[in-house]
C-alpha positions, 0 to 999 in steps of 0.5 A, a space after each residue: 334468597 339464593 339457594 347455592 349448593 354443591 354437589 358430586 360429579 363422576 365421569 365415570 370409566 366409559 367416557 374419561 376412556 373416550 376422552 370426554 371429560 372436557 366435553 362433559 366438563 363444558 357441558 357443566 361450565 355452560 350450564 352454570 356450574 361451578 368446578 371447585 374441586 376435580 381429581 382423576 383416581 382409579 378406585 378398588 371394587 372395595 372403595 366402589 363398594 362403600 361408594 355404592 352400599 345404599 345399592 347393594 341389595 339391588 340386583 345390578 350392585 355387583 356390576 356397578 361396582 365392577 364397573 366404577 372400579 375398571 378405570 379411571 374416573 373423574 370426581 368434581 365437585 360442583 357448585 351453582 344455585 339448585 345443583 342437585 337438581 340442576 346436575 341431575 336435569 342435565 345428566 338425564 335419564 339413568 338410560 341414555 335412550 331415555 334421556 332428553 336431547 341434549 342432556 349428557 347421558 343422551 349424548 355420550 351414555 352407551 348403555 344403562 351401565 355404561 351410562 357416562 356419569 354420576 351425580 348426587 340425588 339429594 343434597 344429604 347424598 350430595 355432602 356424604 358423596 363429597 366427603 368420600 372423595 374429597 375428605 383429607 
């Protein structure tokens, strides 16, 4: 039984200014990854606040707002067996330096913010996160 899913990608401001999403983008075909849906938008603190709200009492919710909203990013959809979990394994650790060789953050994450991309944690997410970008 196979078990397809989707699942929402961002390449966030600090490496679509560094020009990586075909780098990043690649990363994903090679990994099996479906692309069905792709957009590069720049959205308001305000977008970034709703995007976000199952943060916002954390300490770091103002400056991941701050942060989505400073430029343009890249939103995907993607899609394979298991992509949660698979996208999640490939990004990496939240903190680049925590991150396992080879997994995007690793390669292209600056810091714990500027960390490069974006994914869902679970499929329920998953669905709501797409929606916020993709609904008509």
């Amino acid at each position: 039984m196979s078990n397809i899913e989707q699942t929402l990608s961002i390449i966030k401001p600090d490496a679509v200014e560094r020009n990586l999403e075909n780098e990043i983008k690649e990363m994903f075909k090679n990994n099996g990854f479906s692309i069905l849906k792709e957009k590069k938008i720049q959205i308001e603190k305000s977008e970034a606040e709703k995007f976000y709200k199952v943060h916002e009492t954390k300490p770091f919710y103002n400056d991941l707002c701050e942060y989505l909203s400073s430029g343009p990013i890249v939103v995907m959809v993607l899609e394979k067996e298991n992509a949660v979990l698979g996208n999640r394994e490939l990004m990496g650790a939240t903190n680049p330096k925590d991150a396992e060789a080879g997994t995007i953050r690793n390669k292209y994450g600056i810091s714990i913010d500027k960390n490069s991309v974006h994914g869902s944690d679970s499929i329920d997410n998953a669905n709501k996160e797409i929606d916020f970008f993709f609904k008509n």
